[in-house]
Each structure stands twice: as C-alpha cells, then as structure tokens.
C-alpha positions as protocol buffer text, in pm:
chain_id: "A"
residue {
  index: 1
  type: UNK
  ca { x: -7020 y: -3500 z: 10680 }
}
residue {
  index: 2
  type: UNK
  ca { x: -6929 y: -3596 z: 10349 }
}
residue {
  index: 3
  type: UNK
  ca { x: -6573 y: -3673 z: 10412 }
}
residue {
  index: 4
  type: UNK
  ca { x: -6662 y: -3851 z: 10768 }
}
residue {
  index: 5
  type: UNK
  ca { x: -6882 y: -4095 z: 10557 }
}
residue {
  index: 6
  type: UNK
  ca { x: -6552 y: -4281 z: 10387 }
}
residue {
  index: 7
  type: UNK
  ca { x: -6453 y: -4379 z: 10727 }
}
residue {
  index: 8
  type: UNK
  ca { x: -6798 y: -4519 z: 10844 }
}
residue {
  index: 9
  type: UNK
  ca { x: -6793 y: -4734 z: 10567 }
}
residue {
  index: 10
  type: UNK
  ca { x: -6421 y: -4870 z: 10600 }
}
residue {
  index: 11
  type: UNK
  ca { x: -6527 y: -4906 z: 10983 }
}
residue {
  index: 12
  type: UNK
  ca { x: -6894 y: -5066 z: 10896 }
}
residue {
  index: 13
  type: UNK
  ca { x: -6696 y: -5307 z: 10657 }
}
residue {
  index: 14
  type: UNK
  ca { x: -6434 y: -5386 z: 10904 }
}
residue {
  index: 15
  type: UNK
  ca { x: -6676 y: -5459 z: 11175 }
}
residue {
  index: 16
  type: UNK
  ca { x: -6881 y: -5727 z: 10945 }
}
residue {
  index: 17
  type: UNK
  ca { x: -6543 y: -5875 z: 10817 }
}
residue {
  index: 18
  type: UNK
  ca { x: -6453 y: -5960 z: 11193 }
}
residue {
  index: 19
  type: UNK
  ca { x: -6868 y: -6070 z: 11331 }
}
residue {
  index: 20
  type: UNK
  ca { x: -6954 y: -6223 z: 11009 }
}
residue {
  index: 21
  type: UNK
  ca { x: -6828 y: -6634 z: 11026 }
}
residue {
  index: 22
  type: UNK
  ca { x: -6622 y: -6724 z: 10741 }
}
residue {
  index: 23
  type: UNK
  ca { x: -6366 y: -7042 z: 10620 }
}
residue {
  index: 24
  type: UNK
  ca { x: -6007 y: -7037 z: 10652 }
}
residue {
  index: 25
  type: UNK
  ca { x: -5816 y: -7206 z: 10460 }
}
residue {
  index: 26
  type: UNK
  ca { x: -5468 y: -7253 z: 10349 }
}
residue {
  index: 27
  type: UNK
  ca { x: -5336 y: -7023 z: 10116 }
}
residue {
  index: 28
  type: UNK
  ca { x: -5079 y: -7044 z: 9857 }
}
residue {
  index: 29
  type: UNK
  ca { x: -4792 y: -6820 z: 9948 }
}
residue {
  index: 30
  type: UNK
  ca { x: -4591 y: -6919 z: 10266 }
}
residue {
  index: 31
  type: UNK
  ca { x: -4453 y: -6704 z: 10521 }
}
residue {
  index: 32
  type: UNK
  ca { x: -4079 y: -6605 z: 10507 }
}
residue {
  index: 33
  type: UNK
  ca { x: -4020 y: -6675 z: 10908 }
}
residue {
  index: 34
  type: UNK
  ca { x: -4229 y: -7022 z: 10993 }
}
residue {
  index: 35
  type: UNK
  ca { x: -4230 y: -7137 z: 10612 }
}
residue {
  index: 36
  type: UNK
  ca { x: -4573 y: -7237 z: 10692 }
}
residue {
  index: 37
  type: UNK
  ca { x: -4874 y: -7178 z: 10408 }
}
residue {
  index: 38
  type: UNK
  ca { x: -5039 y: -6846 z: 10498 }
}
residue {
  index: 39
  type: UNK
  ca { x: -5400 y: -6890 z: 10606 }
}
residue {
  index: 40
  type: UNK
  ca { x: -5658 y: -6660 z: 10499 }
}
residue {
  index: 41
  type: UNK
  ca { x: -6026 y: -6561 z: 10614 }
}
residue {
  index: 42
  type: UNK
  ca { x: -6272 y: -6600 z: 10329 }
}
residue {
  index: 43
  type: UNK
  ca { x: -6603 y: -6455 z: 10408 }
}
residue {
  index: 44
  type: UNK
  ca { x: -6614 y: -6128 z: 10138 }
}
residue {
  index: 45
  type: UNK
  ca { x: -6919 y: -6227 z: 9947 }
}
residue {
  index: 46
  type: UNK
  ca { x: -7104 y: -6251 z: 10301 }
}
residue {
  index: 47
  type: UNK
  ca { x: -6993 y: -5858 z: 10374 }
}
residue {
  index: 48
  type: UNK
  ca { x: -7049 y: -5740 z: 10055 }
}
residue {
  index: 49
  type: UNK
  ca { x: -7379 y: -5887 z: 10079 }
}
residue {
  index: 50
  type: UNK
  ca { x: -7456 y: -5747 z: 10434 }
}
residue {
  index: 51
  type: UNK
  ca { x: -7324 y: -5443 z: 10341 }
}
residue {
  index: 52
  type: UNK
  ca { x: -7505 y: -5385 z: 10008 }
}
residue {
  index: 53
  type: UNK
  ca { x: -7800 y: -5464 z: 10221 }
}
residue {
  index: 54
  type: UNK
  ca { x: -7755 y: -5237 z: 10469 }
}
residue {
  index: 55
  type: UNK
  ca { x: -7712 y: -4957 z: 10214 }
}
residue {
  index: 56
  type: UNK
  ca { x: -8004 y: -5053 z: 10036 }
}
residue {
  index: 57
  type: UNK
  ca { x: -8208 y: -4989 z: 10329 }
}
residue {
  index: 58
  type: UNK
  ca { x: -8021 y: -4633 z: 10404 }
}
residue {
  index: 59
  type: UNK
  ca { x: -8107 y: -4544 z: 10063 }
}
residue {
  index: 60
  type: UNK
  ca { x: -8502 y: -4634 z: 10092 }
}
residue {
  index: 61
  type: UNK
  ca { x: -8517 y: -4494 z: 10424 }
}
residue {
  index: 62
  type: UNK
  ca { x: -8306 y: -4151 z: 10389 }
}
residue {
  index: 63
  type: UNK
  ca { x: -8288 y: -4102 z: 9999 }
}
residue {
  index: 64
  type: UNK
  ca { x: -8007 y: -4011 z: 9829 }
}
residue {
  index: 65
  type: UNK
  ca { x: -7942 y: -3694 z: 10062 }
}
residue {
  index: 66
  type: UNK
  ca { x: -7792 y: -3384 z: 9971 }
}
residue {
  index: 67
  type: UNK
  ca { x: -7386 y: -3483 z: 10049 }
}
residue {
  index: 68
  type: UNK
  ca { x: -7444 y: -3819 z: 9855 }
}
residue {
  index: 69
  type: UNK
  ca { x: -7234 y: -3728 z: 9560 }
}
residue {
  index: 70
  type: UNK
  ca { x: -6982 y: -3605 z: 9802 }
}
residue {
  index: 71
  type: UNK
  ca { x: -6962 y: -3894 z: 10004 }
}
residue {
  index: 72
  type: UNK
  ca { x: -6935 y: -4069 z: 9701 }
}
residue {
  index: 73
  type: UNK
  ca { x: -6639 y: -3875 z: 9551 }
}
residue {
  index: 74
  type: UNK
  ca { x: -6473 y: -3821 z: 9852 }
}
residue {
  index: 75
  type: UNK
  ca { x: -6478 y: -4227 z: 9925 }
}
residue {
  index: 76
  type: UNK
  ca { x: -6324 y: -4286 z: 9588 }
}
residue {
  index: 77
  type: UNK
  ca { x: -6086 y: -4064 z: 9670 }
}
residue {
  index: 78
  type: UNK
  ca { x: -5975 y: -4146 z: 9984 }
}
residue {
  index: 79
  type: UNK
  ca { x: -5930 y: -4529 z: 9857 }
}
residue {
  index: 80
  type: UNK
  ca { x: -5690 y: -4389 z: 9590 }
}
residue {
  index: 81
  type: UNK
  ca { x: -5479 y: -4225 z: 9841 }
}
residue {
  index: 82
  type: UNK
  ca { x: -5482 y: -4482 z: 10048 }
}
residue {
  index: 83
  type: UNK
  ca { x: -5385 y: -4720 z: 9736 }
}
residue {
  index: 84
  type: UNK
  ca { x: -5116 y: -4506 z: 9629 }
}
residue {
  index: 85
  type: UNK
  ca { x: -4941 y: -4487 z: 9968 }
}
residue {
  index: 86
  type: UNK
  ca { x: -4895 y: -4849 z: 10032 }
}
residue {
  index: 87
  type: UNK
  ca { x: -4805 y: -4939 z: 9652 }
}
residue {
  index: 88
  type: UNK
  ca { x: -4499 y: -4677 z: 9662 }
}
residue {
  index: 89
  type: UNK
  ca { x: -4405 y: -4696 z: 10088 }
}
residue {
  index: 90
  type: UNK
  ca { x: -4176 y: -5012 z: 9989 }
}
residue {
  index: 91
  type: UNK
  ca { x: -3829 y: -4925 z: 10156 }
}
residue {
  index: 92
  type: UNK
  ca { x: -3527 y: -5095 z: 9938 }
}
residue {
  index: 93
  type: UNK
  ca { x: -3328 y: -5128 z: 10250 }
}
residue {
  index: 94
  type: UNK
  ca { x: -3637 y: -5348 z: 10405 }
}
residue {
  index: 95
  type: UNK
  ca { x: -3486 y: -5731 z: 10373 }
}
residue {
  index: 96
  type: UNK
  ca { x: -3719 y: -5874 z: 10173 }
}
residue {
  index: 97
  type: UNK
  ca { x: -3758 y: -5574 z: 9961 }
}
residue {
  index: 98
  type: UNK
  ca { x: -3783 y: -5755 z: 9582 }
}
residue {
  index: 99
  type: UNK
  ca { x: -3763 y: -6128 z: 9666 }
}
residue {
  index: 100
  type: UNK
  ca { x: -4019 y: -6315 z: 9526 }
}
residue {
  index: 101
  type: UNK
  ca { x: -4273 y: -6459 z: 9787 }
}
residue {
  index: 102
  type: UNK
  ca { x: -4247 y: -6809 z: 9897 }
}
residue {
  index: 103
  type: UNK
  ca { x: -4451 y: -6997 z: 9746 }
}
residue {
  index: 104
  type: UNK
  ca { x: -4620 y: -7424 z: 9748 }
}
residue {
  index: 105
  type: UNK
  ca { x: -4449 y: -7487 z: 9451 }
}
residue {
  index: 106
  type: UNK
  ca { x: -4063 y: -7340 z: 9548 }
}
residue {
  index: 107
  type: UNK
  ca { x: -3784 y: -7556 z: 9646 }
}
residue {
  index: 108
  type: UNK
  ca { x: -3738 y: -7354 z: 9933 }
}
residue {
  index: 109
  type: UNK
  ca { x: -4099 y: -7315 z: 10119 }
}
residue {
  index: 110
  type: UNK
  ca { x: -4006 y: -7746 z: 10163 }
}
C-alpha cells in the first residue's frame, strides 16, 4: 500500500487542481506557434489548502498508520524520479531544443 499511496495523492491533487475555481491570467512567456502570451491557471494555494485539510482529517481519524513512513519515503521518491526524467528527456534534435523562450519583452514575441 505504501507505494500505491504516491499515486492517490498526485491523483487527489490533480482532481482539486481541475474542480477547485481559480484565475487565469496572462503569463509572461509566449508560445513559439501563435506568439500569443501563455495563459496559466492560478488556484495552488486553494489545493494546497484543501489538500492539507483533507490530510489533516486522515491523520485525526486513522493516525499515523503503520506504512506512514513508507508512504512518505516512497512519495519523495517517486517525485525525484519523476523530476529527474523530465529534466534530462530533452532531445537535441527536438527544434526548439536550447532557444530561449519567447518572451513580453523580445523583439520577436511582437
């Protein structure tokens, strides 16, 4: 159960990010295809929040069980691996492989 629990959690977390409202807004870098200002969904704080809560209650209600520390280490250590494989997947034949993101501020997101 203990390495099942990483998943719940990335699930759980999902599933708020997508129910929970939240503001989009403009952001700063621009895509490559449209040159249009990326737009991004800002509502973290209200999943962490939800999500904190939620725990809180599992942890009054259950206790720290038995696989706790396990869940624990094996949730760390999932996020590492899953870290590590998109930092070094970057293909140096992909075409935009080392160009530097459009940006507001660059002559050519105009």
């Amino acid at each position: 159960m203990a390495y099942l629990a990483p998943f719940i959690v990335y699930a759980g977390s999902l599933v708020l990010h997508l129910l929970l409202p939240a503001t989009i807004k403009d952001g700063y870098a621009c895509s490559f295809e449209t040159r249009q200002p990326l737009q991004y969904r800002l509502n973290g704080l209200r999943v962490l929040v939800s999500f904190l809560g939620f725990f809180a209650v599992y942890l009054l209600l259950l206790g720290p069980t038995k696989g706790f520390w396990g869940e624990v280490f094996a949730a760390n250590g999932l996020g590492l691996v899953i870290s590590a494989f998109y930092a070094f997947r970057a293909n140096p034949d992909q075409k935009f492989f080392g160009l530097r993101c459009l940006a507001r501020d660059t002559a050519d997101s105009k």
